[in-house]
C-alpha positions as CSV (number, residue, x, y, z in Angstrom):
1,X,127.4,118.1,89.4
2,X,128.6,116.1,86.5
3,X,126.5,116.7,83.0
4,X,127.2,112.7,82.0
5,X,124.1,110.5,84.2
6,X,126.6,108.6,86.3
7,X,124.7,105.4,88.5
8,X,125.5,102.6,90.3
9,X,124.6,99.5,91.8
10,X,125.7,98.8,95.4
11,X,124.9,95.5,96.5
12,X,126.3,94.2,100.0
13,X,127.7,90.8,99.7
14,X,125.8,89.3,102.5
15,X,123.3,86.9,100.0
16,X,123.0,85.7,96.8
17,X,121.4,88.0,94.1
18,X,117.8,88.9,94.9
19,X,115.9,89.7,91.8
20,X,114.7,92.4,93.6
21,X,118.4,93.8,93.4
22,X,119.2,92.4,90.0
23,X,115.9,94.4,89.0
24,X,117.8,97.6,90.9
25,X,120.9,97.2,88.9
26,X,119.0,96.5,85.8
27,X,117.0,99.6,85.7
28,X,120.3,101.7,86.3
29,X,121.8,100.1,83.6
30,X,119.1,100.7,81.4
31,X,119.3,104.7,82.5
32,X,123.0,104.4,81.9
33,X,122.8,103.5,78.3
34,X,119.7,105.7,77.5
35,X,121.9,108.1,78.6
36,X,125.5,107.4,77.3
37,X,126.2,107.3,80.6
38,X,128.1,105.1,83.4
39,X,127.0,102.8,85.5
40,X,129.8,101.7,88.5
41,X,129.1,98.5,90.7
42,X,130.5,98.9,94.1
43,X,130.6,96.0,96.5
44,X,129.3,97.5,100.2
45,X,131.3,95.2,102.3
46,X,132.5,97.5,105.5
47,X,130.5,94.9,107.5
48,X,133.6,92.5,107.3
49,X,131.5,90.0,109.8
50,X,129.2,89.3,107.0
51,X,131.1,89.5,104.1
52,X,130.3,86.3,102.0
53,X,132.6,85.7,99.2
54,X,130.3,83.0,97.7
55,X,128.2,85.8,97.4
56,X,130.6,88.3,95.7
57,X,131.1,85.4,93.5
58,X,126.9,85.2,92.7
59,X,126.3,89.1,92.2
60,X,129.3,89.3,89.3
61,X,128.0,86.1,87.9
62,X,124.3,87.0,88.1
63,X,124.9,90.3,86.7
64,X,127.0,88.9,83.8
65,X,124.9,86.3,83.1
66,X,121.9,89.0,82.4
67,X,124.2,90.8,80.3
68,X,124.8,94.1,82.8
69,X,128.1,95.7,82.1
70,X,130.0,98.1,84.5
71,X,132.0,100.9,82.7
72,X,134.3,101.7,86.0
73,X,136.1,100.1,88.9
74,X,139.8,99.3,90.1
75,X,142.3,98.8,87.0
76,X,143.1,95.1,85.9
77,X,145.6,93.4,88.6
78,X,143.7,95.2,91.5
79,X,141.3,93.4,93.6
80,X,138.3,92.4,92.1
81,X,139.3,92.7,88.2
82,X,139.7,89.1,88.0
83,X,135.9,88.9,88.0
84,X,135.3,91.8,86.9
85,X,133.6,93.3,83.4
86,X,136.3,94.1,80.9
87,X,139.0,95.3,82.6
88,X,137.8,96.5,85.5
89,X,136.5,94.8,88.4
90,X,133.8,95.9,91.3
91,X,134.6,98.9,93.9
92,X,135.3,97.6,97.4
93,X,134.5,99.3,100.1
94,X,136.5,97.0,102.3
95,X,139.8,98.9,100.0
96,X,138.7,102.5,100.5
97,X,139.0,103.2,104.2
98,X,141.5,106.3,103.4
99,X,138.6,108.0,101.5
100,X,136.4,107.6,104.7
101,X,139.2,109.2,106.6
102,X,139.5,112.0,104.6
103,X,135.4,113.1,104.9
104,X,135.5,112.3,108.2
105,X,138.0,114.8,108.7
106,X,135.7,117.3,107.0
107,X,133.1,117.0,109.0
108,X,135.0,117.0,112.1
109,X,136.1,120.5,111.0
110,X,133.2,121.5,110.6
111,X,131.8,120.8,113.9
112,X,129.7,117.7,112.7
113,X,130.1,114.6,114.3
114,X,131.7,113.6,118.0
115,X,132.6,111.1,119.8
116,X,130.5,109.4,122.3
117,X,131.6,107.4,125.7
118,X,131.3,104.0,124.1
119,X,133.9,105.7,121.2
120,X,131.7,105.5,118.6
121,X,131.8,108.7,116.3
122,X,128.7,110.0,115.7
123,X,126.8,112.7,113.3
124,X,125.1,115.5,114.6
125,X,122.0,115.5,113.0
126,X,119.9,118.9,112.2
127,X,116.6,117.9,112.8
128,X,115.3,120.2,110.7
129,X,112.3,120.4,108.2
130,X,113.7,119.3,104.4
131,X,111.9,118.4,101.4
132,X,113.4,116.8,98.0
133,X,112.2,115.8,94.3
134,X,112.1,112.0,93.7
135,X,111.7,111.3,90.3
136,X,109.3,108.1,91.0
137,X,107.8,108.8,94.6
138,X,106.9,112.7,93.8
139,X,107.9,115.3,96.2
140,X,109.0,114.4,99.6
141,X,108.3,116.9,102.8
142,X,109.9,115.6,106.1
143,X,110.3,117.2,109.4
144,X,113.0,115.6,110.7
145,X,112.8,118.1,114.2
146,X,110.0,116.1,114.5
147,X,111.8,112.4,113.7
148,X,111.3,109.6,116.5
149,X,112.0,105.6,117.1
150,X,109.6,103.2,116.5
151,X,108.9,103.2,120.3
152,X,108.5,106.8,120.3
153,X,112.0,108.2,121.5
154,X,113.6,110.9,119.8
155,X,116.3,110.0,117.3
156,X,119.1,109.6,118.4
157,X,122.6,110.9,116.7
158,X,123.3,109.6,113.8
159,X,126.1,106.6,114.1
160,X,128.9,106.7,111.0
161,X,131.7,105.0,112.7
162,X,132.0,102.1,115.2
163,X,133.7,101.6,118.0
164,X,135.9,99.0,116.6
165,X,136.6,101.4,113.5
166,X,134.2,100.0,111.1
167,X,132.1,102.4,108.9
168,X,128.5,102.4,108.7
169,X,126.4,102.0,105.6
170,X,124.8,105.6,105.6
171,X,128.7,107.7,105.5
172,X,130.2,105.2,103.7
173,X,127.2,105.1,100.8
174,X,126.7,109.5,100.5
175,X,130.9,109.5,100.7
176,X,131.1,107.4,97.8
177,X,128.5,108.5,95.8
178,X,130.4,111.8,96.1
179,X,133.3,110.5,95.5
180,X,132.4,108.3,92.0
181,X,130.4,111.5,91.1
182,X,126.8,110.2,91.2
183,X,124.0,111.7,89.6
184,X,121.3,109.6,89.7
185,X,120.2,107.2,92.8
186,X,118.2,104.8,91.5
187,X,117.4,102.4,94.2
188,X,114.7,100.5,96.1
189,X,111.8,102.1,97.5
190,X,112.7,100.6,101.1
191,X,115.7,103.1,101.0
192,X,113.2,106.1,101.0
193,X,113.2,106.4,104.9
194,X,117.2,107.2,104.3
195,X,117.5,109.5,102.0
196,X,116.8,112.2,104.8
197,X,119.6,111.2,106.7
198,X,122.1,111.3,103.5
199,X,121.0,114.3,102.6
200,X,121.8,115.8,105.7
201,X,125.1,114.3,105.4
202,X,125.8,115.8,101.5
203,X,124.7,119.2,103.3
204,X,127.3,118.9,106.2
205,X,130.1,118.1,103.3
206,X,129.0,121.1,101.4
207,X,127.9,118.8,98.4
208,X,125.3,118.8,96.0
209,X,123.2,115.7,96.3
210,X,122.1,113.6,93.2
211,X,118.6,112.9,92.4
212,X,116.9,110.1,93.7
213,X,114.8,107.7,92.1
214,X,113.0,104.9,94.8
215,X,111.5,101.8,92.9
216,X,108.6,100.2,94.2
217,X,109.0,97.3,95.8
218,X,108.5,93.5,94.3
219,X,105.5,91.4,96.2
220,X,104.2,88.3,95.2
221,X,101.3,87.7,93.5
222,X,99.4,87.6,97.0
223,X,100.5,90.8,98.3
224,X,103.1,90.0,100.4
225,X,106.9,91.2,100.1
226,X,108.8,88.8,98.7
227,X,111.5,87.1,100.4
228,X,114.6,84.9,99.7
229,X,113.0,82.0,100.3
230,X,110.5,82.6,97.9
231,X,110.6,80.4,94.7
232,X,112.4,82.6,91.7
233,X,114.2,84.9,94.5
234,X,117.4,84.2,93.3
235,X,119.3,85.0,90.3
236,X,121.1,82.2,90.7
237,X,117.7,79.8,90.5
238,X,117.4,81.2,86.8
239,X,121.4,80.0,85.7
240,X,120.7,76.5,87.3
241,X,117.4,75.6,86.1
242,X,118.6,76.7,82.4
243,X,116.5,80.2,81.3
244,X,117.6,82.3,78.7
245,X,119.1,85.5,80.3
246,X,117.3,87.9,77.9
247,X,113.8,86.6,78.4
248,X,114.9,86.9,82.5
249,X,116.2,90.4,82.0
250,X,112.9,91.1,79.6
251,X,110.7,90.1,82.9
252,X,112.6,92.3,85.1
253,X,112.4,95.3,83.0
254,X,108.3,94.7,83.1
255,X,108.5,94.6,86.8
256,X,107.4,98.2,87.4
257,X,108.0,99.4,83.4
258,X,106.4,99.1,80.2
259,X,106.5,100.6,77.1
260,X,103.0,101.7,77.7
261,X,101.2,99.9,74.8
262,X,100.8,96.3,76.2
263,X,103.9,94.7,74.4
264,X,106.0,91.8,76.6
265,X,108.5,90.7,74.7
266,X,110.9,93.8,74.2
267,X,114.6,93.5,72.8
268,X,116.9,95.5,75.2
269,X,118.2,98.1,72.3
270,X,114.2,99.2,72.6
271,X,113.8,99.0,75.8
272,X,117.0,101.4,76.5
273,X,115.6,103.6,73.7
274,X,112.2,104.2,76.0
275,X,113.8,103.6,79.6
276,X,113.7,107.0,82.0
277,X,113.1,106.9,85.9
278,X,110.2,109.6,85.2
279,X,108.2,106.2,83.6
280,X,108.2,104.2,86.7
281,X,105.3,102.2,87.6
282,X,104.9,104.3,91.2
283,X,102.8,100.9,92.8
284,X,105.0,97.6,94.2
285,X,104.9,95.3,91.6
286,X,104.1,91.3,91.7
287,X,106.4,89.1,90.7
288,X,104.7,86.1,88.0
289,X,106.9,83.0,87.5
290,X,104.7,82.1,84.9
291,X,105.0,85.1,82.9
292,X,108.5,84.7,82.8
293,X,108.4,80.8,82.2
294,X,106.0,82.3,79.2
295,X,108.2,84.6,77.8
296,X,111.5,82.2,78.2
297,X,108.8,80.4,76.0
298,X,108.5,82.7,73.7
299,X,112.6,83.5,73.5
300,X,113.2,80.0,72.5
301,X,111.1,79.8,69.9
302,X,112.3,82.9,68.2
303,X,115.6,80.8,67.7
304,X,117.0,79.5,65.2
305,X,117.7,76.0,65.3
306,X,121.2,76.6,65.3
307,X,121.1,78.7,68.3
308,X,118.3,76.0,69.8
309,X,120.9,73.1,69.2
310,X,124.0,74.7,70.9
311,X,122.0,76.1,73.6
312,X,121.2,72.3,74.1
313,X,124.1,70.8,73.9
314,X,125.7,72.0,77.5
315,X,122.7,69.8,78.9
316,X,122.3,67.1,76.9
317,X,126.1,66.3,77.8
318,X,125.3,67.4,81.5
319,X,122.7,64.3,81.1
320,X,125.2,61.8,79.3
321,X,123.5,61.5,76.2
322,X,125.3,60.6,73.3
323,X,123.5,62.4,70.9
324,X,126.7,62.2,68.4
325,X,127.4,65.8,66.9
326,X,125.3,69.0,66.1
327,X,124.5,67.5,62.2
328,X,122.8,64.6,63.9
329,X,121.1,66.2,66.7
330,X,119.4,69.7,65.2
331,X,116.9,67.3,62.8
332,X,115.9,65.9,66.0
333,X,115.6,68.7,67.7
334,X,113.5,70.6,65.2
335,X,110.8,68.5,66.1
336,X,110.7,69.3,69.4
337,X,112.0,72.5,69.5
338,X,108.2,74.4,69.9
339,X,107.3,72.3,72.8
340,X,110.2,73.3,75.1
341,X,109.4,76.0,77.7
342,X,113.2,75.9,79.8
343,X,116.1,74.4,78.1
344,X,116.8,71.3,80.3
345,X,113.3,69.8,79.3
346,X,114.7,69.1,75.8
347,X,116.6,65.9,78.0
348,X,113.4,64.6,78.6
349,X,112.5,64.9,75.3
350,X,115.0,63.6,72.8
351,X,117.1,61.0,74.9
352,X,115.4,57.8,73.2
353,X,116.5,59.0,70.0
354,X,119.8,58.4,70.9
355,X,119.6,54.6,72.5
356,X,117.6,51.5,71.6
357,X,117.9,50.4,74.9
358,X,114.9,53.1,76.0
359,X,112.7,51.9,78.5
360,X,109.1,51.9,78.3
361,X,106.3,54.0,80.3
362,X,104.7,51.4,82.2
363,X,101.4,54.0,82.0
364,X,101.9,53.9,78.0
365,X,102.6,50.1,77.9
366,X,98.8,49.5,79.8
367,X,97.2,52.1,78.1
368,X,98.2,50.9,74.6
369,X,100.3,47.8,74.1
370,X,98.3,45.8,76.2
371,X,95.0,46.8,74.8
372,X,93.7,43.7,72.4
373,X,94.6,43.7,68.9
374,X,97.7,46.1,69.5
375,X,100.1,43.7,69.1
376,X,98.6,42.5,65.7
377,X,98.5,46.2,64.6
378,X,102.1,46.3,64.5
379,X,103.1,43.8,63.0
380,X,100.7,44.8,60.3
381,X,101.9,48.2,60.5
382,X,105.9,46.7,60.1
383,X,105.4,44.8,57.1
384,X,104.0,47.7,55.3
385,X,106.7,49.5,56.3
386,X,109.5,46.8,55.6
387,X,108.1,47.4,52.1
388,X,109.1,51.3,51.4
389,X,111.5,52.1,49.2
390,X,111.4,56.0,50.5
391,X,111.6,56.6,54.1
392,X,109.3,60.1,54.2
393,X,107.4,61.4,57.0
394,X,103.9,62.3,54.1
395,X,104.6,58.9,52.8
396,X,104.9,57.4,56.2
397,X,101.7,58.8,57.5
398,X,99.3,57.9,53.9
399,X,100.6,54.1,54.2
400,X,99.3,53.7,58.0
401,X,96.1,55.2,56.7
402,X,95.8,53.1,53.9
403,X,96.5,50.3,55.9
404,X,93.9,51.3,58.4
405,X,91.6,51.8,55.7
406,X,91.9,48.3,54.3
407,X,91.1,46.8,58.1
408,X,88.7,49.1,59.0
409,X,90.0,50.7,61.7
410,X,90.9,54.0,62.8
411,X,94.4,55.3,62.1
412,X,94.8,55.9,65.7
413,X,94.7,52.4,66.6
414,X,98.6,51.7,64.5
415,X,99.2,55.7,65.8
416,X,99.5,55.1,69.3
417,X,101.5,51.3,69.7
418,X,103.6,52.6,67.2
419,X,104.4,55.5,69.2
420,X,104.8,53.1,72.2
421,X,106.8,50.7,70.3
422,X,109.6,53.3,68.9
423,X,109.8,55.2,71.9
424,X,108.5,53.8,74.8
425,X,106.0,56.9,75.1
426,X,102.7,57.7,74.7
427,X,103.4,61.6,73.8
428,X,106.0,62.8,71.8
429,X,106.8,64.7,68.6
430,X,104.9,64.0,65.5
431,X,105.0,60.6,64.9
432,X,105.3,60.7,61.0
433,X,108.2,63.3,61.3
434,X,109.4,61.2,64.7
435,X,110.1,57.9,62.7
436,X,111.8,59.6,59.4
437,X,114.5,61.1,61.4
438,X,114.7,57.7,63.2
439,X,115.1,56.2,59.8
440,X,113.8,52.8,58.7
441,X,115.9,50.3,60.2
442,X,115.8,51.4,63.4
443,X,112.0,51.9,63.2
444,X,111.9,48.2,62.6
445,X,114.3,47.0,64.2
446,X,112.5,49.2,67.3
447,X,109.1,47.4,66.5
448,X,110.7,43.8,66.5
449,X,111.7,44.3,70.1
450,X,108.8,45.2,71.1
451,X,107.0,42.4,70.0
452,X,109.7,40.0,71.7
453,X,109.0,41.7,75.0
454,X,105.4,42.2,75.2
455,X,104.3,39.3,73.1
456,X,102.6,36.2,75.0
């Protein structure tokens, strides 16, 4: 067997990207790059009745997206390198039908499989007592003489061709892994029940066979396994609703790892630098949307407000808000920037400052402009602030308290109408900060609108 760790990830492309496989690939990436090894993505598509191609299309896009590179496949120009990761694209299996032939041919030769009435070719299998090393799961004794069906029968032959000549999963998968020069199986724990068979299989081919790794499996947080149709199942949920891949990729990592000293939020050079199979959690683990919604939380706020303000712009133009260029939006944004858990909420947040024609929160406009005296506070509030010669949110904030000082009042009661008045909210940014970057003008001109609506 090859010194250089060699993995891979073989999804079949009958779905879109479960997290539960995008957390499979991840972790043999992560061993791949400890390592200075290669990871290989292969495409398990023999099953040419439920080959999706939307959903070859989701697992290269999901895997890009989380930033998981492939070092081998087919050459640029062959199938798949379109979509591929640098110049190569996925492995096929649908392409490789002449390598199947080939080890087929082997074990026909060596007195291994036959052909049953129906014309399916089938494995003869040893049923013999075997055990094997896993480097999560612990060692593994089986006695496979003593192997039956769920209802008791004894098991039957093992099935690696079909009658209509297509391959089945368990040849196809040990005859690849061969062939690519595998070392290391890293795969989900739901594959354990298998890896008897394929080993049988490497014996009969005279072939060494990797080490295996099982992962344990993702539940929810009830206990129960989780499912497509559970919310955050797919990859593709993450790209649509607008998370930052690395604080998605952090999350997976911690599902069934950690660096063992109660850290979350890891940068992926650190977490390659600890990664080994050896350190898997053994127990399922239980997927947390909010833990990830926390640490997407915590990724955006570690940016810069460069970074914040083009990773907003895709969706404030998605929205149709004219929010001008970057030198007019980032001020804006800064003020919102450490309230934003997912990207699209900044939409929510910033459109008023980009049209006078806002509307206003009917909730807001009870609460607050049609409480008595509200009305009078601003236009208090607007001839004091007609009067400024320096539009500055400190200087802003000490002439509403002066002013509320000279009434008697509490600031709060020119706070909150003014609030209303300039943005049609009742919560927003800081308000001081919130009406320099609107600048003076606009504040006013803002206030006398109001005042013509909701006067009388």
């Amino acid at each position: 067997m090859s010194s250089e760790v060699r993995v891979r990830f073989a999804p079949s492309p009958t779905g879109y990207l479960h997290v539960g496989g995008a957390r499979t690939a991840l972790f043999n990436w992560l061993y791949a790059r400890h390592t200075g090894g290669k990871f290989i993505l292969r495409i398990e598509d023999t099953d040419r009745a439920r080959h999706v191609d939307s959903a070859v299309a989701a697992i290269l896009e999901g895997l890009r997206w989380l930033g998981l590179d492939w070092d081998e496949g087919p050459g640029a120009g062959t199938a798949g390198a379109l979509e591929g990761s640098g110049d190569y694209g996925p492995y096929f299996q649908s392409e490789r039908g002449a390598v199947y032939e080939r080890y087929l041919s082997r074990l026909r030769d060596g007195g291994h499989v036959y052909e049953d009435p129906a014309g399916a070719v089938r494995f003869r299998l040893p049923r013999k007592p075997m055990e094997f090393d896993d480097l999560v799961c612990g060692h593994i004794a089986v006695d496979r003489s003593k192997t039956t069906t769920p209802t008791g029968e004894p098991e039957s032959d093992m099935t690696i061709r079909r009658p209509d000549g297509s391959w089945i999963f368990h040849f196809v998968n040990v005859v690849d892994d061969a062939e690519m020069r595998i070392t290391h199986v890293i795969r989900g724990e739901d594959h354990l029940s298998n890896t008897p068979k394929h080993i049988e299989l490497y014996e009969a081919l005279g072939i060494a066979p990797p080490q295996f790794a099982h992962i344990p499996l993702i539940l929810n947080r009830d206990g129960s396994k989780m499912s497509k149709r559970d919310q955050g199942a797919h990859v593709s949920s993450y790209i649509e609703q607008g998370y930052q891949p690395e604080a998605v990729r952090n999350y997976l990592c911690l599902l069934g790892w950690s660096p063992k000293d109660d850290r979350e939020k890891l940068p992926i050079e650190e977490v390659i630098r600890l990664f080994e199979p050896g350190k898997i959690n053994r127990k399922a683990a239980h997927f947390d949307l909010e833990k990830c919604n926390w640490l997407n939380a915590q990724y955006l706020a570690a940016m810069s407000l460069d970074e914040f303000t083009q990773a907003s712009i895709p969706w404030l133009e998605k929205a149709g808000i004219a929010y001008g260029n970057a030198a007019a939006l980032s001020p804006v944004l800064a003020l919102i920037k450490e309230k934003i858990k997912l990207i699209p909420e900044v939409t929510g947040w910033v459109d008023y400052f980009f049209t006078d024609a806002f509307e206003y929160n009917p909730e807001a406009v009870e609460k607050t402009l049609r409480k008595p005296g509200a009305l009078e506070r601003l236009v208090q509030l607007r001839g004091a602030y007609a009067q400024l010669s320096t539009w500055e949110a400190t200087l802003l904030e000490t002439q509403l308290k002066e002013l509320a000082a000279q009434v008697g009042c509490k600031p709060a009661e020119y706070i909150h109408p003014a609030r209303v008045a300039v943005s049609g909210r009742g919560v927003g940014p800081s308000l001081y900060h919130m009406l320099e970057v609107l600048g003076q003008q606009r504040v006013l001109a803002r206030i006398d609108r109001t005042l013509a609506e909701f006067a009388g």
